[in-house]
N, C-alpha and C positions, 0 to 999 in steps of 0.2 A: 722742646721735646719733639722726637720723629713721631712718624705716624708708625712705627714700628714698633713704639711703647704702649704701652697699657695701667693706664692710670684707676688704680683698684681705691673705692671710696670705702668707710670705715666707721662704725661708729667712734669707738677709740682704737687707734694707733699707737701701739709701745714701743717705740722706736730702740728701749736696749741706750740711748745716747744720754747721758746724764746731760749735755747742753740743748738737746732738745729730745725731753723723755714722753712727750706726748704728741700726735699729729688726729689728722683725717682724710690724707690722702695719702699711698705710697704708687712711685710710678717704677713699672717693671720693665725691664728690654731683653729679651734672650732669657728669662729666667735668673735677672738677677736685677734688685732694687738699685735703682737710679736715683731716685731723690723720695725725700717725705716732707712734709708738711699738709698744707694749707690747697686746697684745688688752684689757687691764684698764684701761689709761691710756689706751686712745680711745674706753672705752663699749662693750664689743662684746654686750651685750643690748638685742636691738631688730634693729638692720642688718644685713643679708643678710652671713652668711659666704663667701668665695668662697678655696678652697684651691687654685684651678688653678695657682698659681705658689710652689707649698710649697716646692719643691724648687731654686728658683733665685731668681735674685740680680736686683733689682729699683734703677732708678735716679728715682724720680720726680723729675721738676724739672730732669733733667737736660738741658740745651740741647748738645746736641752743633753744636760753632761750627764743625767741618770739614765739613760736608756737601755741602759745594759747591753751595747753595741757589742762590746766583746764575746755575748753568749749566741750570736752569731756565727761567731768563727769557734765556738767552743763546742757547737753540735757536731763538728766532722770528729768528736773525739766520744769515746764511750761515757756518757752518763751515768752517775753513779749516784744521785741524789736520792735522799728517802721520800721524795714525794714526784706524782706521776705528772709529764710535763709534756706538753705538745711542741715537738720538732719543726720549725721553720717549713717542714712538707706535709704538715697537718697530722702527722703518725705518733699516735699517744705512745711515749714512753711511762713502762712503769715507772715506778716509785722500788727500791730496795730498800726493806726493812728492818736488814741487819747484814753484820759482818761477811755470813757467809750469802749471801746473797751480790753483797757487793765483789768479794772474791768469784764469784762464777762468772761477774759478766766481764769481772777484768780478763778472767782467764780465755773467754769467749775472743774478747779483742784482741787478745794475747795470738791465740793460737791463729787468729785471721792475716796476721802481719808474713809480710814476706821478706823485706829486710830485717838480719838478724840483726845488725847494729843499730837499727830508728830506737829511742826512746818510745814508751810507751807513755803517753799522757792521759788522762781522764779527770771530770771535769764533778762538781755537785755534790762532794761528799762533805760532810756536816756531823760533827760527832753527837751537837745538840740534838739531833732530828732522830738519833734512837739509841737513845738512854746515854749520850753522855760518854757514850766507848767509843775509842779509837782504833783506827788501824793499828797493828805492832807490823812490826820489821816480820816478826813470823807471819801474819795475815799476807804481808807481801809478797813473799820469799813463795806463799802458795801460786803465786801470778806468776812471776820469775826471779828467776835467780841472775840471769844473764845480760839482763838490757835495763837500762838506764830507765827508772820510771818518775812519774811526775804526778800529785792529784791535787789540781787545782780545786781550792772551796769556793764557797760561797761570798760575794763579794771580793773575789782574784787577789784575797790580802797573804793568802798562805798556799804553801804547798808543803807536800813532803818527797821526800826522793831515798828509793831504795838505793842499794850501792851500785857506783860506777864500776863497769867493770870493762 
């Protein structure tokens, strides 16, 4: 190891490696993992010792796939969920509590657009969250009639789409 590494000790190490799923040392260079094991087995004469995480349990590698990355990119789009949610810029959004509620803010976003041909997407609507009723084609048709819309739910498994035109 260079002296440019930085060898992080561990109570336990989960390395993610089904051939070697446990360690107590992982050695870092530029921000990415070089070796794990053993202090003996990655070299630790040379690179910086670092004990701040002696005492706990460490995942490198680990990609946590629930983190809901995509409601990141889903905040540039109008919010229509029935429950009130803090925006990536710390700005509580409400919560809509019903149909016509959710139509006012489409219509909001709606009227903000400047190209007439973008799609209109938005993001949170859940039929479970008040009472179990859905948008209709009429609820939509109150947003518009003209442009291509999209409302992505909860868990990104549906959408529904007014007519292309």
């Amino acid at each position: 190891m260079n002296a440019d590494t930085v060898i992080f000790s561990a109570r336990k190490i989960v390395t993610m490696n089904p051939s070697r799923p446990l360690a107590t040392h992982v050695a870092v260079r530029d921000g990415r993992v070089v070796a794990v094991g053993s202090l003996d087995e990655i070299g630790g004469n040379g690179p910086t010792l670092d004990d701040r995480f002696k005492d706990k349990v460490l995942l490198p590698g680990f990609v946590e796939g629930h983190s809901h990355i995509m409601e990141g990119m889903m905040w540039t789009l109008p919010y229509v969920g029935a429950f009130d949610r803090r925006a990536p810029d710390g700005k509580l959004v409400k919560g809509l509590p019903d149909i016509d509620a959710i139509v006012a803010r489409l219509q909001e976003a709606e009227a903000a657009m400047t190209d007439p041909d973008a799609p209109l997407y938005a993001w949170g609507f859940d039929p479970l969250h008040i009472g179990s009723i859905s948008l209709t084609r009429q609820d939509l048709d109150r947003v518009t009639t003209t442009r291509p819309s999209w409302w992505f739910m909860p868990r990104s498994i549906s959408a529904m789409s007014t007519r292309w035109c």
